[in-house]
Structure formats: C-alpha cells, structure tokens
C-alpha positions as CSV (number, residue, x, y, z in Angstrom):
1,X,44.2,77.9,-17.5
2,X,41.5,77.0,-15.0
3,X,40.4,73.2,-15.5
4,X,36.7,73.9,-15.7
5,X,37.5,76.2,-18.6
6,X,39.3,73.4,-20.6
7,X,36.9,72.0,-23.2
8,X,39.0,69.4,-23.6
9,X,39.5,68.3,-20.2
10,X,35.4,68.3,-19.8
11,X,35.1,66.1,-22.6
12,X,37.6,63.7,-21.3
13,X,35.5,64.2,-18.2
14,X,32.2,63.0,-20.2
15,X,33.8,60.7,-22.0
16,X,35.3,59.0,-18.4
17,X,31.5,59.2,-17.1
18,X,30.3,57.2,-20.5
19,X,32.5,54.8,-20.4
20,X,31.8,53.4,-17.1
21,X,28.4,53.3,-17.7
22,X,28.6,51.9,-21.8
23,X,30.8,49.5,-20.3
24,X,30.4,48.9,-16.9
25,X,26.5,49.4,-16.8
26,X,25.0,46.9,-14.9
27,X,27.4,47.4,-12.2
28,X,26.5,51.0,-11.9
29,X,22.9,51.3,-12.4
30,X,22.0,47.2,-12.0
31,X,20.9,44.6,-14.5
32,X,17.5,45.3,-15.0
33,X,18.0,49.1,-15.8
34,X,21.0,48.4,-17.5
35,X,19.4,45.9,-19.3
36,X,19.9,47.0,-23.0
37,X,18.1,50.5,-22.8
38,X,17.8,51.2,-26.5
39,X,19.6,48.6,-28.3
40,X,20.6,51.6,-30.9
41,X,23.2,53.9,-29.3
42,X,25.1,55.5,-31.7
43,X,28.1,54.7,-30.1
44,X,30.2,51.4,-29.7
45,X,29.5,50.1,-26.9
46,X,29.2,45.9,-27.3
47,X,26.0,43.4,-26.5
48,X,29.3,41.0,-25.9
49,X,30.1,43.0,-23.1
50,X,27.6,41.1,-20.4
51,X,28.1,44.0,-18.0
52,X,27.0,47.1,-20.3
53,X,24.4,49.0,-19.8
54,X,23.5,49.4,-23.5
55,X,24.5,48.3,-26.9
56,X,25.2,50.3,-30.7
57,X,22.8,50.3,-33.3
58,X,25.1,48.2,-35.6
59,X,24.2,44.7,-33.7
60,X,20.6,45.0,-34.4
61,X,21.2,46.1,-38.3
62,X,23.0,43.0,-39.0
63,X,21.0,40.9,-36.9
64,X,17.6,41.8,-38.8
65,X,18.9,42.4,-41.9
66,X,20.3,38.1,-41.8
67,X,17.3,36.7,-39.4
68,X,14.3,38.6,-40.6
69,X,14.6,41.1,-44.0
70,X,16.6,38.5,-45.8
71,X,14.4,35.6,-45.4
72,X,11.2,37.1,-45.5
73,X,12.5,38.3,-49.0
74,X,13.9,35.3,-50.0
75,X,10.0,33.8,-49.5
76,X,8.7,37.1,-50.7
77,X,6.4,37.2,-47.8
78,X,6.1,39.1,-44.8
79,X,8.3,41.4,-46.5
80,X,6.6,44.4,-44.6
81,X,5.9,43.0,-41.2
82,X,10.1,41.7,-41.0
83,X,11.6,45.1,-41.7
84,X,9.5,46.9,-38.7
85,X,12.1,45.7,-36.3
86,X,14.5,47.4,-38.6
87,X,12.3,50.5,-38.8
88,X,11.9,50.8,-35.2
89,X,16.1,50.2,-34.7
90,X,16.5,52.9,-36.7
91,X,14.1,55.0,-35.5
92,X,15.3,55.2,-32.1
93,X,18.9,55.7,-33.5
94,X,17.3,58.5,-35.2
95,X,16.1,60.2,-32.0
96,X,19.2,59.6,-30.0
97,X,21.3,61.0,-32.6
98,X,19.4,64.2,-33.0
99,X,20.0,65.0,-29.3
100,X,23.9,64.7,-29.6
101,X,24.5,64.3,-33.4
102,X,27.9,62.9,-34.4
103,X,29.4,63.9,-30.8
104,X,28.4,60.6,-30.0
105,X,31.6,59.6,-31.2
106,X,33.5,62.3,-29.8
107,X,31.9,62.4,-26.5
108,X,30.3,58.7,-25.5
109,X,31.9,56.1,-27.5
110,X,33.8,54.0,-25.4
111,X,36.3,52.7,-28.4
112,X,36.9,56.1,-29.5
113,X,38.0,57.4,-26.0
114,X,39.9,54.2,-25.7
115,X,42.2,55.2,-28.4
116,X,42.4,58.6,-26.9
117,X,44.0,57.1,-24.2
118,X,46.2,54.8,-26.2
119,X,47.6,58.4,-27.5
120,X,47.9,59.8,-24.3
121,X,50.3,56.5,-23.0
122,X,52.0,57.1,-26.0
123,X,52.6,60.4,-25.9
124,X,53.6,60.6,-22.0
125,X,56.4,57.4,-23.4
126,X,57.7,59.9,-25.8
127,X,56.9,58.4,-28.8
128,X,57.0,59.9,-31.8
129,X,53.6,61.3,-32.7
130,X,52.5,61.2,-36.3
131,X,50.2,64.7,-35.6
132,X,48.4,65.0,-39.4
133,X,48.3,62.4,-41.9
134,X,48.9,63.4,-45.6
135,X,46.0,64.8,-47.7
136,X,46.5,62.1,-49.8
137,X,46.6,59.1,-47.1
138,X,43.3,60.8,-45.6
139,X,41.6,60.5,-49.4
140,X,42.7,57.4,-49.5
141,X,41.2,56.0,-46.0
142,X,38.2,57.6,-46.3
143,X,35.6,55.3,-48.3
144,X,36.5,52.3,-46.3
145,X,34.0,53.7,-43.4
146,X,31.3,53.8,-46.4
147,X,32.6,50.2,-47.7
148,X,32.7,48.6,-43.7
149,X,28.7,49.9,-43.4
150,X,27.7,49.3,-46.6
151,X,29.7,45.5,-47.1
152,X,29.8,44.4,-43.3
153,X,26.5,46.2,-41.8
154,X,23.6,45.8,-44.3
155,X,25.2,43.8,-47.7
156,X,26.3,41.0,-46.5
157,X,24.1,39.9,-43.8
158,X,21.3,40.6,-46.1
159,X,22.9,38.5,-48.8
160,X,23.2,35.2,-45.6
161,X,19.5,35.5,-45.0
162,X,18.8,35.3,-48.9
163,X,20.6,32.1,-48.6
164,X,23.8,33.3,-50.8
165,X,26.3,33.3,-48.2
166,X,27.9,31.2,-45.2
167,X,26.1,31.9,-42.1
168,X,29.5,33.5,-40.4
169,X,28.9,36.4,-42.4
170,X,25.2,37.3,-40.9
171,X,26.9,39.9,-38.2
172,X,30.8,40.6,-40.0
173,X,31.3,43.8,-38.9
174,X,30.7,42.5,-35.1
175,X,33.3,39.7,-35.8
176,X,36.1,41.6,-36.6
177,X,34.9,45.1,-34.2
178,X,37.8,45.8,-31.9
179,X,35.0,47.6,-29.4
180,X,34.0,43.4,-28.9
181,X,37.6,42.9,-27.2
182,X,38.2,46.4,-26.0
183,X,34.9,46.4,-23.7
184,X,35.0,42.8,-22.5
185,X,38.5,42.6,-21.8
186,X,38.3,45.9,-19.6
187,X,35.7,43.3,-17.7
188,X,38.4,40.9,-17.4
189,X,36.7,38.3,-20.3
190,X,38.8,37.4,-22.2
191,X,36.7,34.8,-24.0
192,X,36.3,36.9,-27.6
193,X,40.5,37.4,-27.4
194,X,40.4,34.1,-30.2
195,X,40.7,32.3,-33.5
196,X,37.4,30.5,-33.9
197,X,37.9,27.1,-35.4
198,X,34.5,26.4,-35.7
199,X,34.3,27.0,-39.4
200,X,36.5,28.3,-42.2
201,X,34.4,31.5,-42.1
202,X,34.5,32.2,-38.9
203,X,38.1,31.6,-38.5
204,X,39.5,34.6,-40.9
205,X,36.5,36.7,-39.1
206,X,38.0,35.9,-35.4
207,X,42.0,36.6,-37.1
208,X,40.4,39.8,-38.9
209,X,39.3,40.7,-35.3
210,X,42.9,40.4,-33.6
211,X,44.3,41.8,-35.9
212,X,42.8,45.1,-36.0
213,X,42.8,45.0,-32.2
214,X,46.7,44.6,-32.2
215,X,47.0,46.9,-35.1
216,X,44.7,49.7,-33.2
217,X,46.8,49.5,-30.0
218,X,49.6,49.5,-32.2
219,X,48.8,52.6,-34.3
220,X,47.1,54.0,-31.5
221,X,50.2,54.9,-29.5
222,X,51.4,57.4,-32.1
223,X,48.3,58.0,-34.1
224,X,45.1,59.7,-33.7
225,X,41.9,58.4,-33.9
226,X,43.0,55.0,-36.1
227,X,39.9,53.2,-36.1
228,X,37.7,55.8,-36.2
229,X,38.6,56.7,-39.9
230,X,37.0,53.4,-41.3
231,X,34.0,53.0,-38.7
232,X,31.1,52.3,-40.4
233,X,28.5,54.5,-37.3
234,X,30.4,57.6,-38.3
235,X,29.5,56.6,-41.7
236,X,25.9,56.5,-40.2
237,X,26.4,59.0,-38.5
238,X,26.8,61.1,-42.1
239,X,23.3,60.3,-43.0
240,X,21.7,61.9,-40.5
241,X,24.0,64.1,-39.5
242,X,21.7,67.6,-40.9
243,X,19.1,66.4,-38.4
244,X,21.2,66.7,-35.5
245,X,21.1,69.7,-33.1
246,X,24.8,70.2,-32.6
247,X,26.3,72.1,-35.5
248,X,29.7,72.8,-36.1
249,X,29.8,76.3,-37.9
250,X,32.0,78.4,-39.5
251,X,31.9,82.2,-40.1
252,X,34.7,82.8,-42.4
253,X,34.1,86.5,-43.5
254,X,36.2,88.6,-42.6
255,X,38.3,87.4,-39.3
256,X,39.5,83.9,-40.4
257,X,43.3,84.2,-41.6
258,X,43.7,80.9,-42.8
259,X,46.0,80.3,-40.2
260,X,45.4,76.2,-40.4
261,X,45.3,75.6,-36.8
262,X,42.0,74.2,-36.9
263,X,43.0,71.5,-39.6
264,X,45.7,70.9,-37.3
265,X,44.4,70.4,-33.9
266,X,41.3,68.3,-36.0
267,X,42.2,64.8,-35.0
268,X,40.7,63.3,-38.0
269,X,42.6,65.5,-40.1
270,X,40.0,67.1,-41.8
271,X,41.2,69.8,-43.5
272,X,38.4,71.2,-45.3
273,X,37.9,73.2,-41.7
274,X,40.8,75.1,-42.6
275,X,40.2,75.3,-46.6
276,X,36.0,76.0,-46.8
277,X,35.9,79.8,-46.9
278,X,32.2,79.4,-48.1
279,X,30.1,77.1,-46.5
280,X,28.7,77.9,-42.6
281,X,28.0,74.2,-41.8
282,X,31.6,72.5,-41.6
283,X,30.6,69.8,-39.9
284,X,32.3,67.1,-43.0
285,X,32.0,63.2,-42.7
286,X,34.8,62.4,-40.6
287,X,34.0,65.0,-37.9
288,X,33.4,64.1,-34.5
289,X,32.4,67.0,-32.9
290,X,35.2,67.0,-30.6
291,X,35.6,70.4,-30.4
292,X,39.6,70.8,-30.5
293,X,39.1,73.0,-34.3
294,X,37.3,75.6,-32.1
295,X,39.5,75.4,-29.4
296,X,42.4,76.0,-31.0
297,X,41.1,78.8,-33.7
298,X,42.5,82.0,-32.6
299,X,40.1,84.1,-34.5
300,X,37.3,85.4,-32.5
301,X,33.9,83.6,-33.4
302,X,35.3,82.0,-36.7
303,X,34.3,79.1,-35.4
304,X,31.8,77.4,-33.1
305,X,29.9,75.1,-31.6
306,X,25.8,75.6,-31.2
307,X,23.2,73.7,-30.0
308,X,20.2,74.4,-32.2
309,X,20.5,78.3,-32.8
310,X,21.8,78.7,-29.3
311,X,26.1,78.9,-29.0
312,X,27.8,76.1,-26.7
313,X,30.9,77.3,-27.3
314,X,33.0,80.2,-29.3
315,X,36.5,80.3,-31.0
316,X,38.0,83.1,-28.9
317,X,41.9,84.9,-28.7
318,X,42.2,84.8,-25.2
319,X,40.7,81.0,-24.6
320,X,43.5,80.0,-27.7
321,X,46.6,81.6,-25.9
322,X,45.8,80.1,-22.1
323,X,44.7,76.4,-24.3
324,X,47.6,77.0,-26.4
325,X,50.2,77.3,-23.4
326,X,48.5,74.3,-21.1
327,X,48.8,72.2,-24.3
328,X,52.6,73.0,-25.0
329,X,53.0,72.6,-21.3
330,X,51.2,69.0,-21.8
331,X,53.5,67.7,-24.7
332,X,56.6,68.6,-23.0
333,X,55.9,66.4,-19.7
334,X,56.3,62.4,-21.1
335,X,58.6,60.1,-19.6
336,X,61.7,60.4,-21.9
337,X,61.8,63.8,-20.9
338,X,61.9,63.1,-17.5
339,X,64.3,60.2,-17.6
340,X,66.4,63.3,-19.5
341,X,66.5,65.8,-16.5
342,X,66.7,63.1,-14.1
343,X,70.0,61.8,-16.0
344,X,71.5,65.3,-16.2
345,X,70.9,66.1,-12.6
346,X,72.3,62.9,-11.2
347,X,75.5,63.6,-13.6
348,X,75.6,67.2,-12.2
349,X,75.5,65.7,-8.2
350,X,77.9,63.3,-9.0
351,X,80.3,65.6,-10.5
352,X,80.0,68.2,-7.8
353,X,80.6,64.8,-5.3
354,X,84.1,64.8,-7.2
C-alpha cells in the first residue's frame, strides 16, 4: 500500500519528529526556546535530559506536592497560596491534553516510541513475539498505573513535605522512571545509569531505576508496550481523558462481526474494543490512541477515530486488506529468516558446484 496511506507509518513519522525535539530540543530549536516550554507535557520526556526542549507534568507534581503543599500544611499556613503552583501545573496539562488527549502517549512520548522500537529490533532478530497477553495477566497489571500515580506522584512526596518520610522519597516516581536513562543516555550521559550511595533511600530508588530499565529493554524485545501498562500519565491521562478532542468511537450496530482483530492488533491488549457492543466511546484506560484497532477493523466505519465531531480516520475493507498484506509482508522479513534463505541458497550453489 502507498506509504502516505499507512497510519501507522505516519505515526512512527510523528512520533520520529517528537522525539528529536522532546529529547534533543535545545539542539533543534536552541536553549532559550527550548528552555522548558510548559513544564507539563503529558508525555515523558525528562528535566534530567539537559538538552530537551520540554519536560512531563509528573516532575512538577512531585516537586510541589514535597517543597510547597506538604509544608505549608504541615504549618497550616499558606495552605492556599502553595498549591497555586500546583493549580497552574495542572492547568496547563489540562490544556495540552485536550488538544491531543491520550495520543500523547501514542504519538509524542519519547519512552513509549522507544519501546516501539525495542519491538521492532526484536522482531526483525526473530524473536519470539508474545502478540496478546492473557485476559487475566492484563487484570492483573492494570492497577499498578493507578498505585505508581497515586503512591509515587502525589502520596508520597506529599507525605516527605509533612515531615513523615525520608527526603529520597520527595520525587520516587522520577528515581526509578526509565524515561530518566532512556532520554539522557540517547545524549550520551550516562551519569543517571547508577546506584546512589548517598543514602539507604536513595540507593534502592537508583537499583529500582536499573532495574526496570534492564527489565523494559528486556521485555521490550518480545513484548508490546511493557512500561506503558503501569505508567502513572496514562493513569492521568484517564482523568481527563472525556475532555479531550480525540475520541476513539465505536459504532457496533449492525456491521461489527466480532471478528476480534481490533483486540488483537490493540497493543495494550485491551480487549473491551472487541467485547463492548454498547457503548460509542471505547476509548478504555489503557488506550493510547494509537490507532492500530481501526486500522485493522475490517468492517466499514465500526470504528474510528474523530477529532471533535469531525472523522480523522475510518475503519474501512479496502484500507484492512492493502494494511493487512504490508503487515504480513513486514513480519516475514527479520533476520533469522534471512540467514534461512541465505543458508539454503548457498547449500543449493554448492551442490550444483558438485
């Protein structure tokens, strides 16, 4: 199928263009511009990168929530006049997010294309992909996204600057982030690659940390999307997510034939797209707004994707054979497959030789 008519390939495209500039920002645009533009993307890109051009929402949160809300309420004064920097934070989280709603994570965020790629190597390795979890596995991982926003982003911070915790917990969730080494090692720094001995605290924070890096790159070679299950902005994300303008909807009644290939192509294995005969807005917690559900639906207008009450784009027969065939033509090139025919011809020259 033509390139330009390959959502996915367009999104990789966006995705390419956001991650230079999330990550590589002030080499792009220069310091000053670059110099944190919102401070409350909703995307993870990393204020410990020192060449980004902007950082996520989270670092702020945690910031205010041990520096300013918690002692201010720990005096009780100043209680109102501490939680404006908050307000303001999330009010211009707010207003990004309702431009792109939770394609921020399908779209912009630099960890979340990162992994994309890390199951793209893998894939063109031949390893063996693991395509859908089970329903049960996907239950089961779900409430840690709530648990890492809730515990990492707002509780304990809050609790440090009420003076009832160790100081290393006043920004967790940045501690043990693998967006902190993913962005600042594509720099070349290396410098938050390490176990910091500074403090008992910090030290299982900074091992937490490398260990879900390894264990992303790890999983992320024959798994979709690993860190994205448990990360607390798609959590945010959830809360605001009805006053967004991109909508995933479903028209059910009477063309879809429960055919499951949306569940399927989902890469956060939600599988409520396939099983929700009912509702219009499908757009569940985990979603991403990737797009791949209505790409691969083969039932005309089942599904789509609108801006506002205009379409962006519509589940159609002929888009889901040409996508179906460039994506089957896509799995079968990897390099085991290739070491394969290169084997077999060599043995077939060298017996004609004798």
């Amino acid at each position: 199928m033509p390139l330009w008519k390959n959502l996915s390939l367009i999104r990789k495209l966006v995705q390419l263009i956001s991650f230079i500039l999330l990550v590589y920002g002030s080499g792009v645009i220069g310091f000053y511009a670059a110099d944190k533009l919102s401070q409350a993307l909703p995307a993870l890109s990393c204020a410990y990168d020192t060449k980004t051009g902007d950082y996520c929402a989270l670092i702020p949160f945690q910031h205010q929530m041990d520096h300013r809300v918690g002692p201010a309420l720990a005096r009780g004064t100043d209680v109102v006049k501490a939680l404006m920097p908050f307000f303001t934070t999330l009010f211009t989280f707010i207003i990004l997010f309702v431009l792109l709603n939770k394609a921020f994570c399908g779209w912009v965020c630099p960890l979340g294309f990162f992994q994309e790629l890390l199951s793209m190597i893998g894939r063109k390795l031949g390893l063996q992909q693991h395509e859908s979890l089970s329903n049960e596995t996907v239950d089961r991982i779900r409430p840690f996204k709530w648990a890492m926003l809730g515990l990492l982003v707002f509780g304990f911070p809050l609790l440090t600057g009420l003076g009832f915790m160790d100081h290393s917990l006043g920004s967790p969730f940045c501690s043990i982030c693998p967006s902190r080494i993913m962005t600042t090692l594509m720099t070349g720094d290396v410098s938050q690659l390490y176990v910091d001995t500074s403090g008992t605290g910090y030290m299982i924070l900074s091992i937490i940390g490398d260990f879900l890096f390894g264990l992303m790159l790890a999983l992320g070679l024959t798994m979709r999307q690993p860190f994205c299950r448990i990360c607390p902005m798609l959590a945010l994300h959830d809360v605001f997510r009805k006053v967004g303008l991109v909508r995933l909807v479903k028209n059910a009644k009477p063309r879809c034939v429960k055919c499951g290939l949306c569940a399927k192509a989902c890469p956060m294995d939600i599988r409520e797209i396939h099983t929700d005969m009912e509702n219009t807005d499908v757009m569940y917690s985990d979603c991403t707004l990737c797009g791949r559900c209505v790409e691969f639906c083969p039932d005309k207008d089942v599904l789509m994707l609108k801006y506002a009450v205009l379409p962006v784009f519509k589940a159609d027969p002929t888009y889901f054979k040409q996508r179906k065939k460039a994506q089957t033509n896509w799995e079968k090139a990897n390099l085991l497959s290739w070491l394969r025919v290169r084997k077999a011809a060599q043995a077939t020259t060298g017996g004609g030789n004798n």
